[in-house]
MARLO-193081 format. One record per atom (N, C-alpha, C): atom name; x, y, z; residue number from 1; residue in three letters. Coordinates in steps of 0.05 Angstrom, whole numbers, plus 5000, padded with zeros to 4 digits. Last residue first. Example, Ala and Ser with C-alpha at 12.3 -4.5 7.8 and 13.67 -1.06 7.14 Angstrom:
! residues 2
+----+------+------+------+-----+-----+
|  a |    x |    y |    z |   k |   r |
+----+------+------+------+-----+-----+
|  N | 5257 | 4955 | 5142 |   2 | SER |
| CA | 5273 | 4979 | 5143 |   2 | SER |
|  C | 5258 | 5001 | 5157 |   2 | SER |
|  N | 5264 | 4886 | 5156 |   1 | ALA |
| CA | 5246 | 4910 | 5156 |   1 | ALA |
|  C | 5264 | 4934 | 5156 |   1 | ALA |
+----+------+------+------+-----+-----+
***
This chain:
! residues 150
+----+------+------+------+-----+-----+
|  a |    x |    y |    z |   k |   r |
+----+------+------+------+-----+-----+
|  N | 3121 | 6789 | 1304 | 150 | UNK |
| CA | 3149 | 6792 | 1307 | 150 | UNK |
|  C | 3170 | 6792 | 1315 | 150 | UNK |
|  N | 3073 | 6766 | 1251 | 149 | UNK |
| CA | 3085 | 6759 | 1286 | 149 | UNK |
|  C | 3117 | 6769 | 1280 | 149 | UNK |
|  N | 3034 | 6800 | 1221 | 148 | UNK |
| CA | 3061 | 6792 | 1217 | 148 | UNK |
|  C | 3070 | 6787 | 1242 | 148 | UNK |
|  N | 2962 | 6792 | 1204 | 147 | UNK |
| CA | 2995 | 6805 | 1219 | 147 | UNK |
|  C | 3021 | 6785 | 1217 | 147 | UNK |
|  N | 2936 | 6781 | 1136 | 146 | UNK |
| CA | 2946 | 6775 | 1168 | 146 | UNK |
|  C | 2959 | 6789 | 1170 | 146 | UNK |
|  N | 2892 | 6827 | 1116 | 145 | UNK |
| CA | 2916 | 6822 | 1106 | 145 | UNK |
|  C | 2927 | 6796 | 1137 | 145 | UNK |
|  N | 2823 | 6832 | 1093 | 144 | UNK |
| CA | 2838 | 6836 | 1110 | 144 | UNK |
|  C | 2867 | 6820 | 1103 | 144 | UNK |
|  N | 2782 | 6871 | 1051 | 143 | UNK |
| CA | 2804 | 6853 | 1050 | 143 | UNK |
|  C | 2823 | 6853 | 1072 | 143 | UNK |
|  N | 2721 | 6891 | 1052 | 142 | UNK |
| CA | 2754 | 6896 | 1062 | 142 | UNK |
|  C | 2769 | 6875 | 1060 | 142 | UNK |
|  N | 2659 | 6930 | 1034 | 141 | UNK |
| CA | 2675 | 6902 | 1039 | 141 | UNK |
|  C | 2702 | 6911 | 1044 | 141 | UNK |
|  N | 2614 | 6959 | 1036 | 140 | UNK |
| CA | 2635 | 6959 | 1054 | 140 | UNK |
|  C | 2668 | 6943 | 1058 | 140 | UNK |
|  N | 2574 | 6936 | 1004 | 139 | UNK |
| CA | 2596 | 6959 | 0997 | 139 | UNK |
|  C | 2610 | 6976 | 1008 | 139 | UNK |
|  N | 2592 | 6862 | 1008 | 138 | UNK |
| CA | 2578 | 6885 | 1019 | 138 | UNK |
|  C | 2591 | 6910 | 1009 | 138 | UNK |
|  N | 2595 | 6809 | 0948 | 137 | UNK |
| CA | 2609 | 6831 | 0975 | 137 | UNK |
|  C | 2595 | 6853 | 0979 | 137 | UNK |
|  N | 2571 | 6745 | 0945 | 136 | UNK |
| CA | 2566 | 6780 | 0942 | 136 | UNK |
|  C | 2580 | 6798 | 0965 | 136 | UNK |
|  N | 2623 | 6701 | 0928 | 135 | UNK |
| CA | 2613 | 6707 | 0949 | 135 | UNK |
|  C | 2598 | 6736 | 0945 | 135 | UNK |
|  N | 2656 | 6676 | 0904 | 134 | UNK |
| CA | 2639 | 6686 | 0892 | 134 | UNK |
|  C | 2615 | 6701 | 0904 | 134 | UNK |
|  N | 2694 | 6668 | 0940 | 133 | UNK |
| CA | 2706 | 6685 | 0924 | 133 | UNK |
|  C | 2683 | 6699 | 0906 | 133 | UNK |
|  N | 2672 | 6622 | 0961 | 132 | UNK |
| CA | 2682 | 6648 | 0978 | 132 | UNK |
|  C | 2681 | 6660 | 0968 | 132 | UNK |
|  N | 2685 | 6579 | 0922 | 131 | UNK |
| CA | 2657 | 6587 | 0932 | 131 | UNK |
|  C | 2656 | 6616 | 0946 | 131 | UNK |
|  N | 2743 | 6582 | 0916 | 130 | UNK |
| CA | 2721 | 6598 | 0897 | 130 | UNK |
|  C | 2694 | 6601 | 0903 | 130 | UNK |
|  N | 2748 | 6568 | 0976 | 129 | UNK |
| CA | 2763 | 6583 | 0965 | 129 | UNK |
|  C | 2747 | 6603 | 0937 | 129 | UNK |
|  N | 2737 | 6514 | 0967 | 128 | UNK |
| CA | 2722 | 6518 | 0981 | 128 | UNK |
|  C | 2725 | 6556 | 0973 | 128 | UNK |
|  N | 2775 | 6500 | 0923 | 127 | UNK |
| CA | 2744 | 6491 | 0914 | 127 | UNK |
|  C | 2723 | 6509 | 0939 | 127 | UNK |
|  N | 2824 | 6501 | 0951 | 126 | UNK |
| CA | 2819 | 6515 | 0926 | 126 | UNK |
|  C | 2786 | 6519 | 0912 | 126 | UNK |
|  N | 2817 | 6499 | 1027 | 125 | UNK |
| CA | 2822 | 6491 | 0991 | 125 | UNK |
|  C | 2816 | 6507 | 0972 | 125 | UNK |
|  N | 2826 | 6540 | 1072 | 124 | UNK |
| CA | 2811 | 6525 | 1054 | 124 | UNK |
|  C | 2820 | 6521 | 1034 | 124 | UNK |
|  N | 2874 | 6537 | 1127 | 123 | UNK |
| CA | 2861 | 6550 | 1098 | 123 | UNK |
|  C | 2847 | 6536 | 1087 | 123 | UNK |
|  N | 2839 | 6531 | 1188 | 122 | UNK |
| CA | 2865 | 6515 | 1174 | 122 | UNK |
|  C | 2859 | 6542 | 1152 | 122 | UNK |
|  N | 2852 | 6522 | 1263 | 121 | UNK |
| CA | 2843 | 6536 | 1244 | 121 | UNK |
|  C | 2859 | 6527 | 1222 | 121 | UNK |
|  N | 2850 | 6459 | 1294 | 120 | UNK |
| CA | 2858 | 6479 | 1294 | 120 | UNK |
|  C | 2851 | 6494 | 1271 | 120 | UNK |
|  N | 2838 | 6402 | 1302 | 119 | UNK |
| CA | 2825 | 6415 | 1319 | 119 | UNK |
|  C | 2840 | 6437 | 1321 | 119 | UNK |
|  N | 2859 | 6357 | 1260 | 118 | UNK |
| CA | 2869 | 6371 | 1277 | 118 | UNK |
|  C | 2868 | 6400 | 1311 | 118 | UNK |
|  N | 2805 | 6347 | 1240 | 117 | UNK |
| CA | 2827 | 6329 | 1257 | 117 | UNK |
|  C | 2847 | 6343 | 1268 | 117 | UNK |
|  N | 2782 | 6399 | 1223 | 116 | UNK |
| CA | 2763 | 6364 | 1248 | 116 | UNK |
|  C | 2781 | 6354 | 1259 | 116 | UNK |
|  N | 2810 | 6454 | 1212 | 115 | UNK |
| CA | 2820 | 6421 | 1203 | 115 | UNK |
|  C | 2801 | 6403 | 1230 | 115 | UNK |
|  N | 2751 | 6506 | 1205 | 114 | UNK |
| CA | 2777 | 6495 | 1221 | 114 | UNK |
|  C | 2774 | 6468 | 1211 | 114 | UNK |
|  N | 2755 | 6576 | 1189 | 113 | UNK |
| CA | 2752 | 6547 | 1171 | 113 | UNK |
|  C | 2769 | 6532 | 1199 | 113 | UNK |
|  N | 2708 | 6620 | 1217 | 112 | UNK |
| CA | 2734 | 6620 | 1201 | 112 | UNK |
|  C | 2731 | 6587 | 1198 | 112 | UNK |
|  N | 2688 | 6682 | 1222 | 111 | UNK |
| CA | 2685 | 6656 | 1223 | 111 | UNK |
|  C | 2707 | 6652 | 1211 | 111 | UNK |
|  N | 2621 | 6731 | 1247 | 110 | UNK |
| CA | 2651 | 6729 | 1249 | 110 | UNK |
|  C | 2665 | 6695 | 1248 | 110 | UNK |
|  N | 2564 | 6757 | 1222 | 109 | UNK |
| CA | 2580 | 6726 | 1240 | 109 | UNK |
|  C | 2609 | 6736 | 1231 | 109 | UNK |
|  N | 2511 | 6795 | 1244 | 108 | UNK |
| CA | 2540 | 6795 | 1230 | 108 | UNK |
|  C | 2555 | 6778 | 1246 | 108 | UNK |
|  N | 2439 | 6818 | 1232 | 107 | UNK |
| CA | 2462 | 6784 | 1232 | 107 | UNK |
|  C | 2489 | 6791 | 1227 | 107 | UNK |
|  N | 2387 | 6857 | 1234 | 106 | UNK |
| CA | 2426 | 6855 | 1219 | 106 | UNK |
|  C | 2442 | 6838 | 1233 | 106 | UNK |
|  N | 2326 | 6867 | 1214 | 105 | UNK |
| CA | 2341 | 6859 | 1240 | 105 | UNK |
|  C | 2375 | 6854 | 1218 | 105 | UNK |
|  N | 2291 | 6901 | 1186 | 104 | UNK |
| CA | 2282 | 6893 | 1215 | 104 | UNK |
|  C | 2310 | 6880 | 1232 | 104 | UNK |
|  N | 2293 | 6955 | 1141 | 103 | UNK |
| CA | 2308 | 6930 | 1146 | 103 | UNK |
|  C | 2293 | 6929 | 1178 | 103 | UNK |
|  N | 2252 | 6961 | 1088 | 102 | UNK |
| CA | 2252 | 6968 | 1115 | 102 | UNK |
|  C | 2273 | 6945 | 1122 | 102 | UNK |
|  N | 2228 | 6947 | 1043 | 101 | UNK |
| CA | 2263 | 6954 | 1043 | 101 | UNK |
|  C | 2268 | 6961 | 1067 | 101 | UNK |
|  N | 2177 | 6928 | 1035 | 100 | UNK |
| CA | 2184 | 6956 | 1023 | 100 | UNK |
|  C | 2216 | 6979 | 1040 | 100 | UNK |
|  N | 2188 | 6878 | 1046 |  99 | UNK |
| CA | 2185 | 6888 | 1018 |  99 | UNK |
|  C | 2186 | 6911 | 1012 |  99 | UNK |
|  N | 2240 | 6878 | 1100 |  98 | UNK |
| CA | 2209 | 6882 | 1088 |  98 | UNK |
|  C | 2210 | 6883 | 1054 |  98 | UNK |
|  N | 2293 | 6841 | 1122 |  97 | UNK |
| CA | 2279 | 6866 | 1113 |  97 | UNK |
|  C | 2253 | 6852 | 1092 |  97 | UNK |
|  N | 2353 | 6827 | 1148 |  96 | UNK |
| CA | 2324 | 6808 | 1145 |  96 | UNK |
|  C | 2303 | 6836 | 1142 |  96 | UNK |
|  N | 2421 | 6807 | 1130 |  95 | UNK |
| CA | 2395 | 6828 | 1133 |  95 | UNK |
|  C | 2368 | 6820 | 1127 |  95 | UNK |
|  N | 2481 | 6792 | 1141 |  94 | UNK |
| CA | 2445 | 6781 | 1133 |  94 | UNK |
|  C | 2439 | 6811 | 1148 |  94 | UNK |
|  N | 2545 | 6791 | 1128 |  93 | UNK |
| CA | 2531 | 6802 | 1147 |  93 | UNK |
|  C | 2503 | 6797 | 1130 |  93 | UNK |
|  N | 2611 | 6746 | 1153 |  92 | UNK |
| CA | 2582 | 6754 | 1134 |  92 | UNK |
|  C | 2558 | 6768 | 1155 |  92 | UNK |
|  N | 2681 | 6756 | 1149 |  91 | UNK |
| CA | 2652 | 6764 | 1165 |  91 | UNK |
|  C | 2636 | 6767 | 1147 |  91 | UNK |
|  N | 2737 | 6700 | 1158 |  90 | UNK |
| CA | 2715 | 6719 | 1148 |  90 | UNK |
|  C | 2690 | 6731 | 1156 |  90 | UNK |
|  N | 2795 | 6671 | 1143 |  89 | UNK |
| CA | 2782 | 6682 | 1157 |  89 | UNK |
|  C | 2764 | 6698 | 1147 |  89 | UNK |
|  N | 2814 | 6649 | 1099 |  88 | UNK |
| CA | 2809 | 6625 | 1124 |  88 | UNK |
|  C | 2791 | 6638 | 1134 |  88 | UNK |
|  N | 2822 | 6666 | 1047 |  87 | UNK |
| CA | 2791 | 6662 | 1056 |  87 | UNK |
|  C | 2789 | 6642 | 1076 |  87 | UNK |
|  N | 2878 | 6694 | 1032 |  86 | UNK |
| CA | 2865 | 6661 | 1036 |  86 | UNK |
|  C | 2843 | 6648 | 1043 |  86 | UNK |
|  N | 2846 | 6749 | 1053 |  85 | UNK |
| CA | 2862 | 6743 | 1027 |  85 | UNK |
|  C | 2865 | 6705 | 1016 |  85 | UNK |
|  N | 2792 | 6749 | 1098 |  84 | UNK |
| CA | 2820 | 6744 | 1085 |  84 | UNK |
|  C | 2830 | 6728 | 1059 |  84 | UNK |
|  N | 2736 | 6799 | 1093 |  83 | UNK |
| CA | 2749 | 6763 | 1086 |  83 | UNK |
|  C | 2788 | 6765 | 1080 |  83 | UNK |
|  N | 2684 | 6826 | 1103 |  82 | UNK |
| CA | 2705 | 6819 | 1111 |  82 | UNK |
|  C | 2719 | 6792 | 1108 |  82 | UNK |
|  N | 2631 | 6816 | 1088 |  81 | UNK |
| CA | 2643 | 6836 | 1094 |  81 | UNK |
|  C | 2669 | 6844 | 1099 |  81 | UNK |
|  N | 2589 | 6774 | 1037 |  80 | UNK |
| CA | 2606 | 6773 | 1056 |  80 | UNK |
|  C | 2622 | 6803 | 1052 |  80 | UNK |
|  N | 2517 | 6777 | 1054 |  79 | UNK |
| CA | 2535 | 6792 | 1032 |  79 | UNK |
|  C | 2558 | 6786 | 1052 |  79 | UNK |
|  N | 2448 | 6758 | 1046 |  78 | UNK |
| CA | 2470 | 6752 | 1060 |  78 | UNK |
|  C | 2493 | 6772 | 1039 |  78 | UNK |
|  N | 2376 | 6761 | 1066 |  77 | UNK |
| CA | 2404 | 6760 | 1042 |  77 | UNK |
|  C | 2429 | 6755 | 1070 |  77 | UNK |
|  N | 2313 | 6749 | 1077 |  76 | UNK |
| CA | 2333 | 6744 | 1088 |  76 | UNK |
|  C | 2359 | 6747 | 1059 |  76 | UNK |
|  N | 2250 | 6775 | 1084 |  75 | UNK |
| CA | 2271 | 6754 | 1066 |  75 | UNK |
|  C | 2292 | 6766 | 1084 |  75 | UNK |
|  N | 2173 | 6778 | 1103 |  74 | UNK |
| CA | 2198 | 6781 | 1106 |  74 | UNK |
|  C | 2223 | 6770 | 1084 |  74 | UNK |
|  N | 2118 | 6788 | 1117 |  73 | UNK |
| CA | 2130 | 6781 | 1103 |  73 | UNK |
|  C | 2162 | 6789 | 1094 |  73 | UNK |
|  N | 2079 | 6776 | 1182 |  72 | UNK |
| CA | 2097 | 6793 | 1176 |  72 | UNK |
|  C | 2116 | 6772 | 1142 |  72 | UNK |
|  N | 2048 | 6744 | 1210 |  71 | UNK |
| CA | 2043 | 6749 | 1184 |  71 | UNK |
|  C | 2062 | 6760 | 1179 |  71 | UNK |
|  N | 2082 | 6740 | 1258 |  70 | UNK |
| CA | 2083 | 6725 | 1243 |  70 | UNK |
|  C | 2073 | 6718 | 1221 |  70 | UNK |
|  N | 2132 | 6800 | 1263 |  69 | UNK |
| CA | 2103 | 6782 | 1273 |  69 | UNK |
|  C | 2106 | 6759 | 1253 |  69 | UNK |
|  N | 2188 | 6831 | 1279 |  68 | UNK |
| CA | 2172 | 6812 | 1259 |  68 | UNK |
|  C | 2157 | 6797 | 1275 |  68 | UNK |
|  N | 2197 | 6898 | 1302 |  67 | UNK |
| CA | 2201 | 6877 | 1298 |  67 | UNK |
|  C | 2184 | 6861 | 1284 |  67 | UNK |
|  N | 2269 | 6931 | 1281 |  66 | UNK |
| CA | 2244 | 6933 | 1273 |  66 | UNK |
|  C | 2228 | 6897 | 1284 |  66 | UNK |
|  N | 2327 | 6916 | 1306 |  65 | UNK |
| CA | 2313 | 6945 | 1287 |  65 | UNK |
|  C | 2287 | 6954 | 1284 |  65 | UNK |
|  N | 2369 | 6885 | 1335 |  64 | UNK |
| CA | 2344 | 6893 | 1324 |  64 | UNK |
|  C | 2327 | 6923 | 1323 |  64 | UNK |
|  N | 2425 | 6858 | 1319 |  63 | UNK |
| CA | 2417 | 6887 | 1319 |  63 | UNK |
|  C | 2393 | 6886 | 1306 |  63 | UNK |
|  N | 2467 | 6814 | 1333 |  62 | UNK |
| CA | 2450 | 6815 | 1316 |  62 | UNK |
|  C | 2436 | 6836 | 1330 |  62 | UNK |
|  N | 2528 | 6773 | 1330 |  61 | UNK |
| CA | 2510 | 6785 | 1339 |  61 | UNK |
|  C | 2482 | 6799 | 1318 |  61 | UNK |
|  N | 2575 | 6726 | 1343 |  60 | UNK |
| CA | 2543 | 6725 | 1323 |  60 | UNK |
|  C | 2531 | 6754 | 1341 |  60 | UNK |
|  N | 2639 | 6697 | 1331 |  59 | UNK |
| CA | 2614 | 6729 | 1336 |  59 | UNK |
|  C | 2597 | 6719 | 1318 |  59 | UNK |
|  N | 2659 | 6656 | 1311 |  58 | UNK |
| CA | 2679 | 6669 | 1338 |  58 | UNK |
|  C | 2660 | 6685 | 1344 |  58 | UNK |
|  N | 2641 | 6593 | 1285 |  57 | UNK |
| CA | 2637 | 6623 | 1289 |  57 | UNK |
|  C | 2658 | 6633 | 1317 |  57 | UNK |
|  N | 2669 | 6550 | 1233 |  56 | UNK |
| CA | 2665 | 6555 | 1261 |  56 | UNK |
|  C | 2658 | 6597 | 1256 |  56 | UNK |
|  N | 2666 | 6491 | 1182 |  55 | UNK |
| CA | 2655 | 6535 | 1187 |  55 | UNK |
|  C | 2655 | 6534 | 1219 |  55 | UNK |
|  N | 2705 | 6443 | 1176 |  54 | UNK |
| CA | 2679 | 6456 | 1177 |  54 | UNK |
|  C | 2685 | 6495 | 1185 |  54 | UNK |
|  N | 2740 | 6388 | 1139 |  53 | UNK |
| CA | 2734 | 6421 | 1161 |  53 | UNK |
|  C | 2709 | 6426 | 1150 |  53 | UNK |
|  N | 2753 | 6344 | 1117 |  52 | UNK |
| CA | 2762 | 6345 | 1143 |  52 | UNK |
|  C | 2755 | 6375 | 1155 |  52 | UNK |
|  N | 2738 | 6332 | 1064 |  51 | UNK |
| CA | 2763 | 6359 | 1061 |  51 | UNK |
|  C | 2770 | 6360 | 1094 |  51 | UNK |
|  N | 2690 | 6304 | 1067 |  50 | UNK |
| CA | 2719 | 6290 | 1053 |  50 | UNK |
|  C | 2748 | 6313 | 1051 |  50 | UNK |
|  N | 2668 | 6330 | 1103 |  49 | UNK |
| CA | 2670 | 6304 | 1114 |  49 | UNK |
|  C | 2694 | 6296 | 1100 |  49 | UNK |
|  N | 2648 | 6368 | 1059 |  48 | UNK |
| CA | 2661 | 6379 | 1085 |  48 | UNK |
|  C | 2672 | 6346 | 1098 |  48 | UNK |
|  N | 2619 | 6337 | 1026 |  47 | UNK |
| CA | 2653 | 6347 | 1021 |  47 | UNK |
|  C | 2660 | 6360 | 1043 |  47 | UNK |
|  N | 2583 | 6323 | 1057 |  46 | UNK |
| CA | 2602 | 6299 | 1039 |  46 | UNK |
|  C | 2623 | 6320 | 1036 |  46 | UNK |
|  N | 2548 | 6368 | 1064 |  45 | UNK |
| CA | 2558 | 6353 | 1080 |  45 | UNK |
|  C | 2582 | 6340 | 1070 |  45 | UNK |
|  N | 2571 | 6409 | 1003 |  44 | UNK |
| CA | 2558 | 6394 | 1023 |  44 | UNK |
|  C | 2568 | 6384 | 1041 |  44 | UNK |
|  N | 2584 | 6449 | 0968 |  43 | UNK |
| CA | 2602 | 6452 | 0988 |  43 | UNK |
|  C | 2584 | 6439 | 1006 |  43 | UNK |
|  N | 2555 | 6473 | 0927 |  42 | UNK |
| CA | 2567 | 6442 | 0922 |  42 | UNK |
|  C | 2584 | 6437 | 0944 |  42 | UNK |
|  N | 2529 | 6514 | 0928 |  41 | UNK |
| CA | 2546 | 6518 | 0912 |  41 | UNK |
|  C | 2565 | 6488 | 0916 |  41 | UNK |
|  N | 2485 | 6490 | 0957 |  40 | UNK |
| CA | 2471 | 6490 | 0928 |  40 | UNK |
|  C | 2500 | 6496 | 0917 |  40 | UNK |
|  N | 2515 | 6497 | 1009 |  39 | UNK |
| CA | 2501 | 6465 | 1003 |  39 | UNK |
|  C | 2501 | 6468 | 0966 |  39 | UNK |
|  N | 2520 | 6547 | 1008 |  38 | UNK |
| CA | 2547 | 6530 | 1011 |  38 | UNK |
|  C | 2539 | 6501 | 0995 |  38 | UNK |
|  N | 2465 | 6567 | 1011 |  37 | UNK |
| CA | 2492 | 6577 | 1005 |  37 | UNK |
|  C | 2509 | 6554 | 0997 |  37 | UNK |
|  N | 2448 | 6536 | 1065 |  36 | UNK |
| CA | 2436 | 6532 | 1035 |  36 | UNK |
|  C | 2448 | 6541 | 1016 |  36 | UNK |
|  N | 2485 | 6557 | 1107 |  35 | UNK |
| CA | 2488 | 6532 | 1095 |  35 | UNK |
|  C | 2475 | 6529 | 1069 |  35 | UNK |
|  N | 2449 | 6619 | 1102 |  34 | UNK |
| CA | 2493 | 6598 | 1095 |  34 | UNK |
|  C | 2499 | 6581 | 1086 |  34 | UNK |
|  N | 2414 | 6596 | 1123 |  33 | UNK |
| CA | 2417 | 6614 | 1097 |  33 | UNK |
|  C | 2440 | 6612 | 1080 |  33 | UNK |
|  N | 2413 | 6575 | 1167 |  32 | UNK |
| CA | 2411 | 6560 | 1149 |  32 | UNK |
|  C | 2410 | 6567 | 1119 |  32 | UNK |
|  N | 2436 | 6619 | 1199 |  31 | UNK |
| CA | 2459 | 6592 | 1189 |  31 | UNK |
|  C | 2440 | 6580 | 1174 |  31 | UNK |
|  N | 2394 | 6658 | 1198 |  30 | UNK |
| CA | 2428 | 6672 | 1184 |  30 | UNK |
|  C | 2442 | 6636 | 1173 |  30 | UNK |
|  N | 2349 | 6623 | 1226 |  29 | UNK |
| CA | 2348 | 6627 | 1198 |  29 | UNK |
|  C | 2374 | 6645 | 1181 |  29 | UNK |
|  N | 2382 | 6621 | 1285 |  28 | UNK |
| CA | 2376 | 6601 | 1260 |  28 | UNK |
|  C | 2369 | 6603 | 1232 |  28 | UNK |
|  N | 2384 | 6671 | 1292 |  27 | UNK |
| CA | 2403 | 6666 | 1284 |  27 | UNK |
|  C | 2407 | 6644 | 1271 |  27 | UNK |
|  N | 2326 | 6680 | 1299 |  26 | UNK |
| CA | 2342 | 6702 | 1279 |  26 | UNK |
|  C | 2370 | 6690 | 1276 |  26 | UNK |
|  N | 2316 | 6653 | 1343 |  25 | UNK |
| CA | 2308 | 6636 | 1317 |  25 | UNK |
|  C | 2317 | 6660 | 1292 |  25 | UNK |
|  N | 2329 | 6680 | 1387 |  24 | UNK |
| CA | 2344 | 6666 | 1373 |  24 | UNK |
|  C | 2343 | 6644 | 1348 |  24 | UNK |
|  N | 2273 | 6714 | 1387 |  23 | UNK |
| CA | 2313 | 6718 | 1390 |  23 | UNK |
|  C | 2328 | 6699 | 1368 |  23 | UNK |
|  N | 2224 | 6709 | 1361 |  22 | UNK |
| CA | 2244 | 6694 | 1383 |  22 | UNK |
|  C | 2266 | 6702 | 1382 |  22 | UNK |
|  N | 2177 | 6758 | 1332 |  21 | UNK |
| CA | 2200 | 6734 | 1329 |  21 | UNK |
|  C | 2211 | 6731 | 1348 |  21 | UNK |
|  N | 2127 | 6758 | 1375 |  20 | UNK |
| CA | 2138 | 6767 | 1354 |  20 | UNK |
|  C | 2164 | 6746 | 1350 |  20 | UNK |
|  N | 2088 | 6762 | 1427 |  19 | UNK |
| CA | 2083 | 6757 | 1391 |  19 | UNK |
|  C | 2099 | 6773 | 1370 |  19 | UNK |
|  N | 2114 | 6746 | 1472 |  18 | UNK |
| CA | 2118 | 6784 | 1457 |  18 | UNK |
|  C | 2097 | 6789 | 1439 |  18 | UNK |
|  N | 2134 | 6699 | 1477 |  17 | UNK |
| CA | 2104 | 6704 | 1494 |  17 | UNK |
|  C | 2097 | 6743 | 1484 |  17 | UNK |
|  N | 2145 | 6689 | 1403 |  16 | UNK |
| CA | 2147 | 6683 | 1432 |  16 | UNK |
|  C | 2132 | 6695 | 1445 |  16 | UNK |
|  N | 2150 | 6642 | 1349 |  15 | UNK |
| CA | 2150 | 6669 | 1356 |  15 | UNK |
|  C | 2144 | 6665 | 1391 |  15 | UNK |
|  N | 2169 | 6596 | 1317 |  14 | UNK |
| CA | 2191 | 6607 | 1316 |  14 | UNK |
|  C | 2174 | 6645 | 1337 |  14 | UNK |
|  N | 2111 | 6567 | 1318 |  13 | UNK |
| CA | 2135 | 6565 | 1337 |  13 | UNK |
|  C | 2161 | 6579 | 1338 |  13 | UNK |
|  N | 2086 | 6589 | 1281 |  12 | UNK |
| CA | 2076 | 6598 | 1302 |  12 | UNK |
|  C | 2098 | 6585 | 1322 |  12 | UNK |
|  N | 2146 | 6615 | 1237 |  11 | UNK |
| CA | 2118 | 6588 | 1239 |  11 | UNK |
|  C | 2114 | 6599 | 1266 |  11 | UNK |
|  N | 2159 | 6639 | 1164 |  10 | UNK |
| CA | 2158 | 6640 | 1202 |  10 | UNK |
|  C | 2135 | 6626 | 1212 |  10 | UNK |
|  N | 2197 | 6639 | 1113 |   9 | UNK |
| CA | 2172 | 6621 | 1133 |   9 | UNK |
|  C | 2173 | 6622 | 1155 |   9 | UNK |
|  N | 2233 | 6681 | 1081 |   8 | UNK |
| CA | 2229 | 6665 | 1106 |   8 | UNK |
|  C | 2206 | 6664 | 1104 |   8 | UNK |
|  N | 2264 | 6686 | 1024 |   7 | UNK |
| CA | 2237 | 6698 | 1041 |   7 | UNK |
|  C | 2240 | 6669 | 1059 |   7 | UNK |
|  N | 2332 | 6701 | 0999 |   6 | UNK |
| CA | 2312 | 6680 | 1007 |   6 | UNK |
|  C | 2287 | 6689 | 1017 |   6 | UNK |
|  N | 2383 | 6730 | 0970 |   5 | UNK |
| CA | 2371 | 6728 | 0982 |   5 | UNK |
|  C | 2343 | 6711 | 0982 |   5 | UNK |
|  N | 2452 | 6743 | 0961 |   4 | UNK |
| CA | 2444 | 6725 | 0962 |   4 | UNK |
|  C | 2421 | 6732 | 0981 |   4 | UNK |
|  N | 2470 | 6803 | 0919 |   3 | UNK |
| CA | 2464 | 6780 | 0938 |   3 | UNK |
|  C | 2451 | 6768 | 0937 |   3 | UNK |
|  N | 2484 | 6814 | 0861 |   2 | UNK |
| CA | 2499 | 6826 | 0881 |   2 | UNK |
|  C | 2488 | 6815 | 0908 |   2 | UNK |
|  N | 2518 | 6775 | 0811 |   1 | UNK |
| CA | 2497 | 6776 | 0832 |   1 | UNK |
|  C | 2507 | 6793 | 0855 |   1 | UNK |
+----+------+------+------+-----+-----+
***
């Protein structure tokens, strides 16, 4: 699969005094895309609760292009861009585009895995790890390496 993509439901409350999509309901529909992601590849609540981490973001930005009304028929994908070799660290980028391939708006999160109890960045397990791995990569993608403290 080369990505992961969904059609959004835009409701008369996700749009604003513009008539058009809300700012920041573009970033609610990137995380629940994720999470539906993560949720269906078995990476639920419950196992985030039983592995002690969750997904934090460092960058959310988002580059509008074109804009969405609320007939407007729309989907949403996702493709990860950037990921370290241990898949602690990583960038996914969404694209929310037309049927006829127009892209309207580009989501790119910057993130990484952190230990709940410890309240510091960790590596993911081996289970979280293949979810990542199966991840559609952009045809940009990069493997990032860590630095070497010296």
């Amino acid at each position: 699969m080369d990505i992961y993509k969904a059609p959004l439901n835009i409701r008369w409350a996700d749009i604003d005094a513009n008539r058009h999509l809300r700012h920041s309901v573009y970033y609610d529909f990137a995380a629940a895309m994720r999470m539906n992601i993560l949720n269906g590849k078995g990476l639920t609540t419950e196992k985030l609760i039983e592995y002690h981490i969750g997904p934090i973001l460092f960058r959310e930005e988002a580059i509008f292009k074109r804009e969405v009304k609320l007939e407007d028929k729309v989907e949403i994908d996702v493709q990860i861009s950037k990921c370290m070799t241990d898949y602690s660290r990583w960038s996914l980028r969404h694209s929310i585009t037309r049927p006829d391939g127009t892209v309207c708006t580009i989501i790119t999160v910057d993130g990484a895995w952190m230990d709940l109890e410890k309240r510091k960045l960790t590596i993911p397990n081996e289970f979280v790890q293949s979810i990542f791995a199966d991840f559609p990569k952009s045809p940009d993608f990069e493997w990032l390496t860590p630095k070497v403290k010296a």
